[in-house]
N, C-alpha and C positions, 0 to 999 in steps of 0.2 A: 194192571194186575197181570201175575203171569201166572197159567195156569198149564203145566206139564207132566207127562208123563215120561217115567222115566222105567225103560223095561231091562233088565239083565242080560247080557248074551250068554249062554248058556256053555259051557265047556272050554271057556276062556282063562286064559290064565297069564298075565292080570286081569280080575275080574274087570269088564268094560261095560259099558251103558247105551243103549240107542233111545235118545230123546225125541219123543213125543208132545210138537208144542208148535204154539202159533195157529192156533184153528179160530176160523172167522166162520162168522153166517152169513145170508146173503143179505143182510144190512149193515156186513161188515164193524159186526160187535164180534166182541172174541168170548170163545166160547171152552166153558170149564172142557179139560178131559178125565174120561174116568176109564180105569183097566179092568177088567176080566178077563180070567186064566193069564195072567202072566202078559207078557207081549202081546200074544198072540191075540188079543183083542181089545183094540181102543175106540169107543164112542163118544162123541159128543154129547154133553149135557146144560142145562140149561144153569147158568151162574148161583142159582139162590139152591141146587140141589144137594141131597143129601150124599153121604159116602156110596149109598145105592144107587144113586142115576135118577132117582124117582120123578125126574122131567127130561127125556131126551131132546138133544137139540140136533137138527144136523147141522154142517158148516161145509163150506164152498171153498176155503184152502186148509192147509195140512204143511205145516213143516216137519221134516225126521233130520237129525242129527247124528252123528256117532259121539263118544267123546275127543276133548282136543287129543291132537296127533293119533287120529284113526281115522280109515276112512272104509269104505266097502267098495270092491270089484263085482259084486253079484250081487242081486237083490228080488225075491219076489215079496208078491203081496196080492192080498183081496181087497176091494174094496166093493162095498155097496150102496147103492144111490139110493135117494127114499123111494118109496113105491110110488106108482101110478104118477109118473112125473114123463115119462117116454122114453125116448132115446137121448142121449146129450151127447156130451163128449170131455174131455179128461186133457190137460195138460202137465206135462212134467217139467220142472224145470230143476239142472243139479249143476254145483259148484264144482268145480275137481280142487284139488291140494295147491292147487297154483292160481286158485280164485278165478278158474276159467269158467265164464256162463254158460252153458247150453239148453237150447230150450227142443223141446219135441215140436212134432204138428199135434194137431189134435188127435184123440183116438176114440173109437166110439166107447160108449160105455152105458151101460141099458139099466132098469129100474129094477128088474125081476131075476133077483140071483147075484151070488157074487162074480163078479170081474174081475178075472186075473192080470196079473201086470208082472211082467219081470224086467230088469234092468242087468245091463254085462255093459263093462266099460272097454275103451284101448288098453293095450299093455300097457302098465305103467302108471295107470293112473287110475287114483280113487277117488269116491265121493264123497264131499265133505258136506253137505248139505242138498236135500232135496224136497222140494215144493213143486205141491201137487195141489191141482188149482183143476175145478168143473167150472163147465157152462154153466151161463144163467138158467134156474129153475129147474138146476139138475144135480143138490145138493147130496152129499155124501151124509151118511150114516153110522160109519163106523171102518175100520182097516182092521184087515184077519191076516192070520196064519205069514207073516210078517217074518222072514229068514236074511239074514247076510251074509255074506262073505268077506272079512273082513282085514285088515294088516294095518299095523305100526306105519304112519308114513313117513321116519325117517328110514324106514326099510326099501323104500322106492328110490333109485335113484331119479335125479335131475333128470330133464326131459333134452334130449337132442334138436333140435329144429327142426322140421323138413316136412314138406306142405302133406296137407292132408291129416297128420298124427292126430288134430286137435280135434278129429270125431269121436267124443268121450264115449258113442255109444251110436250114433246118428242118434242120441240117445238110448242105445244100443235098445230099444223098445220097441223093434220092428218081433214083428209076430205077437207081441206084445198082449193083445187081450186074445188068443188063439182059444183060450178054453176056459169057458164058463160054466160054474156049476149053479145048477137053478135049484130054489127053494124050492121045498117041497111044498 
């Protein structure tokens, strides 16, 4: 089954799409998505649920997309982890337009309040896929307030060679969870 989200970019023109899809649990069943307000909020739900969520599920990875020949130079987002689970930790892993892998270290990422994440690439290069992937027993709940920055990637030119360039970011996710806002 494939079950996706798929949200609008907002002041685009052609209108474009950031896909919402591939979320697993930690028994690595996949797990439905469902939207509220727009983008700006996607949770996991349990397979047999209604168009209301009326069974939340969390899941342990998360894929985002653009559509084809688009990719994102900027990116934030929230993400929140179930409660009373402790501290874990959070990996990212993003494709650029030339099928290059990079993967982060790990980052902490806490149970109480959202976790912010942002992402900035090298010159030149965009993200064509990104998977984000928690520690054991420290499943995610939903991804908030979800922004990109985004370009046409026949708008980028071909990449030059020369060592070092292919730090798409060191996943450019340093500072990365710098500020968290806690539930009330």
């Amino acid at each position: 089954m494939d079950y996706e989200i798929q949200g609008d970019l907002t002041d685009s023109d052609p209108l474009r799409h950031l896909h919402f899809m591939d979320a697993y649990n930690p028994n690595n069943e996949q797990v439905k998505l469902h939207a509220q307000h727009g983008v700006a909020y996607v949770e996991g739900c349990a397979v047999g649920s209604t168009l209301t969520c009326d069974a939340p599920q969390s899941f342990v990875t998360l894929t985002l997309e653009p559509d084809a020949n688009w990719g994102w130079s900027g990116m934030d987002w929230s993400l929140d982890v179930l409660n009373d689970t402790g501290k874990g930790s959070v990996t990212f892993k993003a494709y650029d337009q030339y099928k290059n892998e990079f993967i982060s270290d790990p980052f902490d990422i806490e149970d109480k309040g959202q976790n912010r994440y942002k992402l900035t690439t090298a010159k030149d290069q965009l993200v064509t896929r990104l998977i984000i992937e928690t520690s054991d027993g420290h499943p995610m709940v939903d991804i908030k307030q979800v922004s990109v920055t985004d370009a046409r990637i026949e708008e980028i030119p071909e990449p030059i060679p020369e060592p070092g360039t292919l730090a798409l970011l060191g996943l450019g996710l340093a500072g990365l969870a710098a500020s968290r806002r806690r539930k009330q």
